[in-house]
SETI-647222 format. One line per field, with one value per residue (C-alpha): chain; x, y, z; residue in three letters; residue number from 1. Coordinates in nm, 2 decimals. Example, Ala and Ser with C-alpha at 12.3 -4.5 7.8 and 13.67 -1.06 7.14 Angstrom:
2
kette <- A	A
c1 <- 1.23	1.37
c2 <- -0.45	-0.11
c3 <- 0.78	0.71
rest <- ALA	SER
nr <- 1	2
//
This chain:
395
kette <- A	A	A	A	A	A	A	A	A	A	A	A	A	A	A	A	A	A	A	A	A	A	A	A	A	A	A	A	A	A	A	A	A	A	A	A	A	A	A	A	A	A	A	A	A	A	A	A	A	A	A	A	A	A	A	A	A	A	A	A	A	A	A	A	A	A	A	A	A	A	A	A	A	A	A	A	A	A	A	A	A	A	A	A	A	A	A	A	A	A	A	A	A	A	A	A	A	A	A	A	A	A	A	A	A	A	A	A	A	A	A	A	A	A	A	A	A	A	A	A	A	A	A	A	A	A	A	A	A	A	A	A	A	A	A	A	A	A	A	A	A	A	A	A	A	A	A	A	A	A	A	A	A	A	A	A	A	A	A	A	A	A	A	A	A	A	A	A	A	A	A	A	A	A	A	A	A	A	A	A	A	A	A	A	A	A	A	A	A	A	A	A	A	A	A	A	A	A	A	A	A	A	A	A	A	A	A	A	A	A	A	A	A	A	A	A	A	A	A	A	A	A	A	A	A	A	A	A	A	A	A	A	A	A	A	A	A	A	A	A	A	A	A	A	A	A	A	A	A	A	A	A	A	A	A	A	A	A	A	A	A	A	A	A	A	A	A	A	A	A	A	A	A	A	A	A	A	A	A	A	A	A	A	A	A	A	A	A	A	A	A	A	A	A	A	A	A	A	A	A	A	A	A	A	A	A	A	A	A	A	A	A	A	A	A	A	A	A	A	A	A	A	A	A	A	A	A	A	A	A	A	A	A	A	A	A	A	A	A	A	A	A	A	A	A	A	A	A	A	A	A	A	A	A	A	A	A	A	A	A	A	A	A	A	A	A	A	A	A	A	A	A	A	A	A	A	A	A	A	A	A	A	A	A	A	A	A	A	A	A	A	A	A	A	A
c1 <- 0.00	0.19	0.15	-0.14	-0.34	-0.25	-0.32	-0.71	-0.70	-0.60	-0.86	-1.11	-1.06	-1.04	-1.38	-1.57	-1.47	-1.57	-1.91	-1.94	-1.87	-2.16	-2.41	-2.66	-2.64	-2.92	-3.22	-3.23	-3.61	-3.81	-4.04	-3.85	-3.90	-3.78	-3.68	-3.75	-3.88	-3.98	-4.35	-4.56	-4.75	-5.07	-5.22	-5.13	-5.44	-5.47	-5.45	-5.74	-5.58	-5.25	-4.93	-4.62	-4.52	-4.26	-3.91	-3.92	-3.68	-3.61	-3.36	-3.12	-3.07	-2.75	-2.85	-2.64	-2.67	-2.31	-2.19	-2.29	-2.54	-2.63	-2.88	-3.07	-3.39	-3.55	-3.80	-4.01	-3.96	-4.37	-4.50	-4.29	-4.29	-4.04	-3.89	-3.66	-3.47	-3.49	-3.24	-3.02	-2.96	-2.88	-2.64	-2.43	-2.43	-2.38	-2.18	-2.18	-1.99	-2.10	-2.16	-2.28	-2.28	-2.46	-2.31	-2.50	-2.72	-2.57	-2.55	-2.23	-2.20	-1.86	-1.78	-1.55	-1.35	-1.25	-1.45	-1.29	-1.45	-1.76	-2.08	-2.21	-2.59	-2.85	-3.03	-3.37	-3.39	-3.12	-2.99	-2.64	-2.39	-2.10	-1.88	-1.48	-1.22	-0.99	-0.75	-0.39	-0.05	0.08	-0.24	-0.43	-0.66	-0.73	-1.04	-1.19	-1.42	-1.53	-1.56	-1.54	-1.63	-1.47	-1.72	-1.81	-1.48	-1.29	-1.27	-1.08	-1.11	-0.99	-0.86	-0.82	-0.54	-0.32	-0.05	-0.17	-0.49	-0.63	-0.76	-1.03	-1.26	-1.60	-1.79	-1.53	-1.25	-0.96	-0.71	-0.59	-0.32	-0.25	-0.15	0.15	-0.01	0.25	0.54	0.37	0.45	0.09	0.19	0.20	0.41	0.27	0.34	-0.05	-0.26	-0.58	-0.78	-1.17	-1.39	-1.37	-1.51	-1.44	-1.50	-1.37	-1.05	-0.97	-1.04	-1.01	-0.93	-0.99	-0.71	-0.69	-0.33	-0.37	-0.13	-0.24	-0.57	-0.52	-0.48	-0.15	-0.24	-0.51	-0.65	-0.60	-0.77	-0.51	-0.58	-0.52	-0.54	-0.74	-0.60	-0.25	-0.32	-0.09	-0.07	-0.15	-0.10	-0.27	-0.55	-0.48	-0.78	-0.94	-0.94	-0.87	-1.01	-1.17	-1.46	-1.79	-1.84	-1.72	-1.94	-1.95	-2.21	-2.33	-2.52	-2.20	-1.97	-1.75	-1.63	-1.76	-1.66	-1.70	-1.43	-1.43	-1.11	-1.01	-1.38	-1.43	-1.59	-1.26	-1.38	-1.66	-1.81	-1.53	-1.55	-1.32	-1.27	-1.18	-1.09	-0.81	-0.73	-0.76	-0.98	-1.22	-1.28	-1.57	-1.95	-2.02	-1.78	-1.88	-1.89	-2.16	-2.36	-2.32	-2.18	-1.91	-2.02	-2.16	-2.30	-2.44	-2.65	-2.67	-3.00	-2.92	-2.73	-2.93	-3.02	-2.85	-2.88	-2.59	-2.66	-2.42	-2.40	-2.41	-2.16	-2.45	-2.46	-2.83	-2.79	-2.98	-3.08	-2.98	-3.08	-2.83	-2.78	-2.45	-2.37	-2.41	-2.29	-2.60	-2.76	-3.15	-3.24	-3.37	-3.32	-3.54	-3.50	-3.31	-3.28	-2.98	-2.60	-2.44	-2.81	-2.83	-2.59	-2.62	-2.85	-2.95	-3.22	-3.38	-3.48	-3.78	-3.69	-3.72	-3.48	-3.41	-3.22	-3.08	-3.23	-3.06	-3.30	-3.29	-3.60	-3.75	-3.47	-3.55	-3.50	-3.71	-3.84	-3.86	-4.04	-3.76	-4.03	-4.24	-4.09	-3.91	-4.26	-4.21	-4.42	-4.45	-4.51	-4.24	-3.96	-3.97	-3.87	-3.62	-3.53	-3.20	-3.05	-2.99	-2.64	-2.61	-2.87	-2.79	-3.05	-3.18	-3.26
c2 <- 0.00	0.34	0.64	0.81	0.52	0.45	0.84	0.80	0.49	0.67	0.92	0.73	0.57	0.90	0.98	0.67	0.71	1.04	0.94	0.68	0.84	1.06	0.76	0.66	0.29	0.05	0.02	-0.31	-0.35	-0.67	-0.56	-0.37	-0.09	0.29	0.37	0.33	0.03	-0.25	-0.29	-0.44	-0.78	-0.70	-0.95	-0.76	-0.61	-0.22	-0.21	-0.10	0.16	0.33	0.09	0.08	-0.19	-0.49	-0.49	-0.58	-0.86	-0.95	-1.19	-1.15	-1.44	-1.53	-1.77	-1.94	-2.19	-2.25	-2.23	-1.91	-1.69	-1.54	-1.34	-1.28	-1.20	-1.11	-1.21	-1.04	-1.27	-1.13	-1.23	-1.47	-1.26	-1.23	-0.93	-1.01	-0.78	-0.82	-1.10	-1.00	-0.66	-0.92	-1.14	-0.86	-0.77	-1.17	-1.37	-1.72	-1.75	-1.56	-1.48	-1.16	-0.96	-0.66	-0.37	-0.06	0.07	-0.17	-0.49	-0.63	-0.91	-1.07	-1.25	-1.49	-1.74	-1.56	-1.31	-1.12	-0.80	-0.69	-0.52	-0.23	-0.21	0.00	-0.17	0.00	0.01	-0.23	-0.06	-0.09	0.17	0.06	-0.23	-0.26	-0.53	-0.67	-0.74	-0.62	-0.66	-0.87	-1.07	-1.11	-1.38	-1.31	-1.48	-1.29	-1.46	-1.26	-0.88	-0.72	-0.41	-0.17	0.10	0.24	0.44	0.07	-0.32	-0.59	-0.82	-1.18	-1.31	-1.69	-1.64	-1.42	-1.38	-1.06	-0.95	-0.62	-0.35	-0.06	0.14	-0.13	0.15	0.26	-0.01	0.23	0.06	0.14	-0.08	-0.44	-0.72	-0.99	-1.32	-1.51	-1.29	-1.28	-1.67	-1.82	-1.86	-2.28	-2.46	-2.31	-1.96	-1.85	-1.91	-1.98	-1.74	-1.78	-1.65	-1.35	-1.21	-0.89	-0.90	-0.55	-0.46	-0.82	-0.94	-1.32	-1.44	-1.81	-1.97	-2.30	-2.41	-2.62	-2.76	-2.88	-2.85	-3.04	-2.96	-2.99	-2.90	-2.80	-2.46	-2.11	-1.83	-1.54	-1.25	-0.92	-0.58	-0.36	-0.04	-0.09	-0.37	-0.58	-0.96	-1.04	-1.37	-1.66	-1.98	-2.32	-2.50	-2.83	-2.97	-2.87	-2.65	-2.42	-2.37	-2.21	-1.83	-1.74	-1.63	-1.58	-1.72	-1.52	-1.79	-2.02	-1.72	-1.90	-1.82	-2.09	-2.19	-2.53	-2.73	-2.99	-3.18	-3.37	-3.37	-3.74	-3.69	-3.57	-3.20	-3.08	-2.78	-2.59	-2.33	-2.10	-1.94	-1.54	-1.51	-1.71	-1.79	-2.16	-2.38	-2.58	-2.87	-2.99	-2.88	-3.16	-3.35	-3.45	-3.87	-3.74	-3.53	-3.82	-3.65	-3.37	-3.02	-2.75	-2.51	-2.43	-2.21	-2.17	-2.06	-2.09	-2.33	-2.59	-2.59	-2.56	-2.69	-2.81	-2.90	-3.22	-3.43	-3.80	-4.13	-4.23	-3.90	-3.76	-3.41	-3.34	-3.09	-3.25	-3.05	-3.08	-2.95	-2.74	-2.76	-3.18	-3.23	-3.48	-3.47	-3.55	-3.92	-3.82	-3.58	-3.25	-3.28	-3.50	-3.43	-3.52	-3.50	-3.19	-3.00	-2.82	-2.52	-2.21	-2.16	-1.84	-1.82	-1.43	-1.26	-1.41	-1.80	-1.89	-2.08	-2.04	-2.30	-2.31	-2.60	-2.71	-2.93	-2.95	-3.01	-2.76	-2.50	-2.21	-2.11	-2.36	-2.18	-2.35	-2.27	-2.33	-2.27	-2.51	-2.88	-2.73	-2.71	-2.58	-2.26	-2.35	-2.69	-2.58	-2.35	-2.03	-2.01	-1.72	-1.79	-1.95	-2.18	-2.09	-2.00	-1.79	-1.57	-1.28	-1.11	-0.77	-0.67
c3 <- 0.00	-0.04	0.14	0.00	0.02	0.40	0.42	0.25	0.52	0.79	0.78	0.68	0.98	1.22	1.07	1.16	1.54	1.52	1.37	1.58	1.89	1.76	1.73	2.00	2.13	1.93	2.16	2.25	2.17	2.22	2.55	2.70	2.82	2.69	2.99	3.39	3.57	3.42	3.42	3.66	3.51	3.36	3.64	3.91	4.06	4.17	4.55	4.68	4.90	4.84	5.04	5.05	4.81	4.88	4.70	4.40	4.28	3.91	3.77	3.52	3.31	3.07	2.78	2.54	2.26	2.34	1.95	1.80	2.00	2.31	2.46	2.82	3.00	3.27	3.51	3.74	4.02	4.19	3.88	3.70	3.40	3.10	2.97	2.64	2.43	2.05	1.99	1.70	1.94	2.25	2.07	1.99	2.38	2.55	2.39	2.38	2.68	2.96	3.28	3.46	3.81	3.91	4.11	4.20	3.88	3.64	3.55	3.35	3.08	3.14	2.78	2.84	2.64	2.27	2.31	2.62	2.68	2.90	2.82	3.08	3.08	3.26	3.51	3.47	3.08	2.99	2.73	2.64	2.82	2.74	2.57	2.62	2.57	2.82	2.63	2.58	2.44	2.74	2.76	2.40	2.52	2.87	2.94	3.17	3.48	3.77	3.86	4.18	4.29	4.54	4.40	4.03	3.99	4.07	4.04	4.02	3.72	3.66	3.37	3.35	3.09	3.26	3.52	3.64	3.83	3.64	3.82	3.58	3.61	3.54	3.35	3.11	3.09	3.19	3.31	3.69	3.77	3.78	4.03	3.90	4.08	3.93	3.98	4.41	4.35	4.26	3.88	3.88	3.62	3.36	3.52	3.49	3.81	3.63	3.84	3.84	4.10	4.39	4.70	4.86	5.18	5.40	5.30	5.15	4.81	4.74	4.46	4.37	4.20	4.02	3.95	3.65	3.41	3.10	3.19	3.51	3.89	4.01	4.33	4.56	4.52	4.70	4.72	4.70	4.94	4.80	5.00	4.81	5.00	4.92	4.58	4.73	4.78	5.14	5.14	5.05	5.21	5.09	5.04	5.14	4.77	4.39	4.12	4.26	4.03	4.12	4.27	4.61	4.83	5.23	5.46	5.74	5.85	5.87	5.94	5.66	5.28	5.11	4.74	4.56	4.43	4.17	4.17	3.87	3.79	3.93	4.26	4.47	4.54	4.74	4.92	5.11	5.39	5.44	5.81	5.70	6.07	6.09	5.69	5.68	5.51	5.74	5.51	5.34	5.44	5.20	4.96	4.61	4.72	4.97	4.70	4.46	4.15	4.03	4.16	3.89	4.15	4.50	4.71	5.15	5.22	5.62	5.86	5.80	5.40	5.12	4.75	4.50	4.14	4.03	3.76	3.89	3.67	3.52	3.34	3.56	3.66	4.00	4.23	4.57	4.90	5.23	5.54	5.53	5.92	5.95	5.55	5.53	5.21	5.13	5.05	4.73	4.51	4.37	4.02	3.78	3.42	3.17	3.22	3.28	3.18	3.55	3.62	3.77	4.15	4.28	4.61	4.65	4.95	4.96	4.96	4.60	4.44	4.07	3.85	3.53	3.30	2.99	2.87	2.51	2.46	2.74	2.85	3.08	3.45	3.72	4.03	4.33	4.66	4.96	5.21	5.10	5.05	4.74	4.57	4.16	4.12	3.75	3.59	3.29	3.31	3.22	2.87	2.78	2.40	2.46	2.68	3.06	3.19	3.46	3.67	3.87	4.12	4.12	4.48
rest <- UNK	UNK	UNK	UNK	UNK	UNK	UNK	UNK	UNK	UNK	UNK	UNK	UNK	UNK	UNK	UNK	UNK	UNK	UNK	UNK	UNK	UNK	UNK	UNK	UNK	UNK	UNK	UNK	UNK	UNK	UNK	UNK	UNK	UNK	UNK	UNK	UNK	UNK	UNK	UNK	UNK	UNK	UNK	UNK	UNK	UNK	UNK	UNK	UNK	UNK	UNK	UNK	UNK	UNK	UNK	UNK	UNK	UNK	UNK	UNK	UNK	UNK	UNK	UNK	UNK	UNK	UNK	UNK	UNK	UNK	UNK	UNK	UNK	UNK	UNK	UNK	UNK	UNK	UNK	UNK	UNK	UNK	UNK	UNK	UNK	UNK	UNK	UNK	UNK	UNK	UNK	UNK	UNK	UNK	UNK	UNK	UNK	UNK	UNK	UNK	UNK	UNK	UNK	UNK	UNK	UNK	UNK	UNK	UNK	UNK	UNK	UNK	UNK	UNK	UNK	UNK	UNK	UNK	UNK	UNK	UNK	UNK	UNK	UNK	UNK	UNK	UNK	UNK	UNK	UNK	UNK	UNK	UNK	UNK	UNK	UNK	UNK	UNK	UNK	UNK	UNK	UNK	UNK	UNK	UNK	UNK	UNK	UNK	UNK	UNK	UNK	UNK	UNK	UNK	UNK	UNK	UNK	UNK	UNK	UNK	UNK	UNK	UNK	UNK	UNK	UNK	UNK	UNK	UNK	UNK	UNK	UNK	UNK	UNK	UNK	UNK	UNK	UNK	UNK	UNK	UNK	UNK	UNK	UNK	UNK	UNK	UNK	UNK	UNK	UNK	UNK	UNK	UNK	UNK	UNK	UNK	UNK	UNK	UNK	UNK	UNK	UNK	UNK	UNK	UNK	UNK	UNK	UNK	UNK	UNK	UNK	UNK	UNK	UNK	UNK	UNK	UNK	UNK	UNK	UNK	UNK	UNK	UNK	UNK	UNK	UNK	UNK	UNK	UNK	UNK	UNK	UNK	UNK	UNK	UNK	UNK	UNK	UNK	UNK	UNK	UNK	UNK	UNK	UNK	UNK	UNK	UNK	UNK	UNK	UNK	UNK	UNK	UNK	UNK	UNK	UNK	UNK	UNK	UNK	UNK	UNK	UNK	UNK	UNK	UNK	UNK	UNK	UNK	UNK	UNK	UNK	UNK	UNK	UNK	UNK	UNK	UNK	UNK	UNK	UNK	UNK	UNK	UNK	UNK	UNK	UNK	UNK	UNK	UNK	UNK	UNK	UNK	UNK	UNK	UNK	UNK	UNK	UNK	UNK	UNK	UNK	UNK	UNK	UNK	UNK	UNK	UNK	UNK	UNK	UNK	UNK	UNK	UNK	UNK	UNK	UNK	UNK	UNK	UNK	UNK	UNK	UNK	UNK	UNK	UNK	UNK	UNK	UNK	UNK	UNK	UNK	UNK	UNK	UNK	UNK	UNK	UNK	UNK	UNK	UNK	UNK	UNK	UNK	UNK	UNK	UNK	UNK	UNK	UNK	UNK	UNK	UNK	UNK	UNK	UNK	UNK	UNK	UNK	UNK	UNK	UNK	UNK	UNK	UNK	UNK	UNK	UNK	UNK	UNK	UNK	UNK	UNK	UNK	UNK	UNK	UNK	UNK	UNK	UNK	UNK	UNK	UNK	UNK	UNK	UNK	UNK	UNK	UNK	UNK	UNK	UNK	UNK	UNK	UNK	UNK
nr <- 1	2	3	4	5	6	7	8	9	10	11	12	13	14	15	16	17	18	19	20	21	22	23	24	25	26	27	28	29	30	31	32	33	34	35	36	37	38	39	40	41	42	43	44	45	46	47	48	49	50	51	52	53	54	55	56	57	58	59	60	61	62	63	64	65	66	67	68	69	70	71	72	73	74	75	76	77	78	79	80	81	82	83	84	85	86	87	88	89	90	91	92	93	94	95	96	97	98	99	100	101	102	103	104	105	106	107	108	109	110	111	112	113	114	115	116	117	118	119	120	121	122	123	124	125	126	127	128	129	130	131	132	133	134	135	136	137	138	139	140	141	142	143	144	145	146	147	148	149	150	151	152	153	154	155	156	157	158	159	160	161	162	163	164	165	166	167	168	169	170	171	172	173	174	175	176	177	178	179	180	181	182	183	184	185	186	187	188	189	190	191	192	193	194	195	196	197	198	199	200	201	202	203	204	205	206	207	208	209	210	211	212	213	214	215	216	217	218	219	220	221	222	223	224	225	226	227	228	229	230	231	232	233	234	235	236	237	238	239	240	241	242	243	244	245	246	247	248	249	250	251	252	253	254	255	256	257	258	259	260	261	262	263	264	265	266	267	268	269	270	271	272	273	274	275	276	277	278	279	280	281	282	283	284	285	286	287	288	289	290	291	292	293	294	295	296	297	298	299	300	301	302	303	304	305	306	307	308	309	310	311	312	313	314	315	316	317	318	319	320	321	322	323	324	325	326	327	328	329	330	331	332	333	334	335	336	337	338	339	340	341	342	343	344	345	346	347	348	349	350	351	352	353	354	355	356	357	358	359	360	361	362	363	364	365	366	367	368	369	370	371	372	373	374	375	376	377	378	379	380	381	382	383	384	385	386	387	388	389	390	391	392	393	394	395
//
C-alpha cells in the first residue's frame, strides 16, 4: 500500500470514530421498556388503598446456545414474567460465553472465552452503556471470569489467561493498575494461576485460584488474598481440595467463605468453607462422594439448607438438597434431568430458588419454593429464547 493510500485509510478511519462516537447505542427492543422500571405484570391487581409496596426482585438471566449466540432475560420474580430484548440486538451484547454480576445501577455481561470484553448495561432500561475489551498486548486472550467491585470508579477483574490480576474502572475499561499473581508466587508450572472466582469481603479481596497444568490440577487450590488499599498480595489460604470452580461467596449464617471445588472432575472436590478469621480452610461442608456426582453449583440458604446442582456417573444431573452444618444430604433428590443439563442456582430474598435448565428439549430457568418442601411454582420452566447460563439477582 503506499503512502497516500494509507493516508485516505488513515482518515477514513479518524472519521468513523468520530461518527461513531456521535451515534446513540441500538435500543435493545423486544419488551422492554424505553426507559424506567420494568413494568408491573398486567395481572397484578390495583391495591385497593395506596401501600407501601414490597421490593421488587427481578432476575437476570444469561443464555447461550453454546456455538454461536447469546442473549438474556429477565423475570419479574412477583409475577414470574419475561422481559426479552430483540435477539439480534442481545447477541451482539452476550456472547456465547457468559456470565454476569450486578453492582449498583448496572449490570455487566462478562464474555469470556474468545470473546474477552464486558458489556455495561443500565439496570432500569437495559440498554447498552457501554462495551470494552480486556484485552492487551501482554495478555491477547485473557479470558476474563469474575468482577469485583470496590465502588463504580474501581474493580478488580480476573482473567483466566493471565499472570496478572487487572484493576479498571468497570464503567469505562480504563485501566488502573494491575496485580502480577505469578510474579507474588501463585503462577503454577505453567506460570498462569488460572484465576476464576472472587469475593471482597472489608479490605480483602479473594481471589480463587486453580493451579492447573495442561488443563489439570497440580495442586489443591487457594484463594489469594489481596489488600485492596494498598493492591498488594496479602497472602494466600490453601484450600481443602482442587479446582476451585464455582463463585465465592461468604455465609453469614455459617460465618464462613464458602466456594465449591471440583477436583479432577471425578468426585474428589466438594463444598469448602473458608474461616476469613483465621485464613484456613475448614474442610468440606459436604464432599462431592456425599452429593453423589461432580459439583456445577451451589447455594446456602441458612445453617441448615443448602442446594448443590451435580451431575451423577451415570450422566443424571440433580438438584440435591443438604444441610450445610451436618454435610447430610436429602435421601432423594429434587429434580433430575440429563448430564451436565443443571448449572447455575441463585435463592432471592424471599426464599425462591431459581435453577438453570438445559434441557434441550425444554430450557428455561425452574423456580422453586424453599419454604415449602421445594414445591415448583411453574409446571415448565420459564422459557427465555436460549438456553440458561447464569442468573444474577436484582434486589
Amino acid at each position: 500500500m503506499n503512502r497516500l493510500n494509507q493516508s485516505l485509510v488513515s482518515l477514513l478511519i479518524v472519521a468513523l470514530i468520530i461518527l461513531s462516537s456521535c451515534v446513540e447505542l441500538p435500543n435493545p427492543g423486544g419488551n422492554l421498556p424505553e426507559g424506567g422500571n420494568l413494568p408491573e405484570s398486567p395481572q397484578t391487581p390495583a391495591p385497593a388503598a395506596p401501600v407501601v409496596p414490597a421490593a421488587k426482585t427481578y432476575a437476570f438471566v444469561s443464555t447461550t446456545d453454546y456455538s454461536l449466540a447469546g442473549g438474556f432475560g429477565v423475570i419479574d420474580l412477583d409475577t414470574l414474567s419475561v422481559y426479552s430484548p430483540d435477539p439480534t440486538w442481545a447477541k451482539d451484547v452476550v456472547s456465547p460465553d457468559p456470565v454476569s454480576v450486578a453492582f449498583g445501577d448496572y449490570v455487566f455481561v462478562i464474555n469470556r472465552s474468545k470473546f474477552n470484553n464486558v458489556s455495561v448495561l443500565d439496570r432500569q432500561s437495559f440498554k447498552l452503556a457501554n462495551q470494552y475489551s480486556v484485552a492487551d498486548a501482554g495478555c491477547p486472550n485473557p479470558n476474563p471470569q469474575d468482577l469485583a467491585f470496590v465502588n463504580l470508579g474501581k474493580a478488580y477483574l480476573s482473567r483466566y489467561g493471565c499472570p496478572d490480576l487487572l484493576i479498571l474502572n468497570p464503567l469505562t475499561g480504563d485501566r488502573l493498575g494491575s496485580i502480577d499473581l505469578t510474579a507474588a508466587g501463585f503462577g503454577g508450572s505453567d506460570g498462569i494461576p488460572e484465576m476464576s472466582g472472587m469475593l471482597l469481603r472489608g479490605n480483602t479481596l479473594y481471589v480463587a485460584i486453580q493451579l492447573l497444568f495442561k488443563w489439570s490440577p497440580e495442586a489443591n487450590g487457594r484463594l489469594v488474598m489481596v489488600n485492596i488499599n494498598t493492591d498488594a498480595v496479602a497472602g494466600s489460604i490453601a484450600l481443602t481440595g482442587m479446582n476451585p470452580y464455582t463463585d465465592v461467596v461468604y455465609s453469614p449464617a455459617l460465618g464462613r467463605i464458602v466456594v465449591g471445588e471440583v477436583g479432577t472432575w471425578m468426585g474428589d472436590g466438594g463444598i469448602d468453607a473458608v474461616n476469613p478469621a483465621t485464613a484456613t480452610a475448614d474442610g468440606w461442608l459436604i464432599s462431592e462422594a456425599t452429593l453423589g456426582g461432580t459439583l456445577s453449583d451451589f447455594e446456602i440458604v441458612n445453617a441448615s439448607r443448602g442446594y448443590a446442582t451435580i451431575t451423577d456417573f451415570s450422566f443424571q444431573s440433580r438438584l440435591a438438597g443438604f444441610n450445610p452444618t451436618t454435610g447430610v444430604r436429602d435421601p432423594g433428590f429434587i429434580f433430575s434431568t440429563g448430564g451436565y443439563d443443571l448449572t447455575d442456582l441463585a435463592v432471592d430474598l424471599k426464599g425462591k430458588l431459581l435453577l438453570c435448565d438445559r434441557t434441550k428439549t425444554a430450557p428455561g430457568i425452574r423456580v422453586f419454593d424453599t419454604a415449602n418442601s421445594d414445591a415448583q411454582f411453574t409446571a415448565a420452566p420459564i422459557y427465555l429464547g436460549l438456553p440458561p447460563i447464569s442468573i444474577t439477582l436484582l434486589q
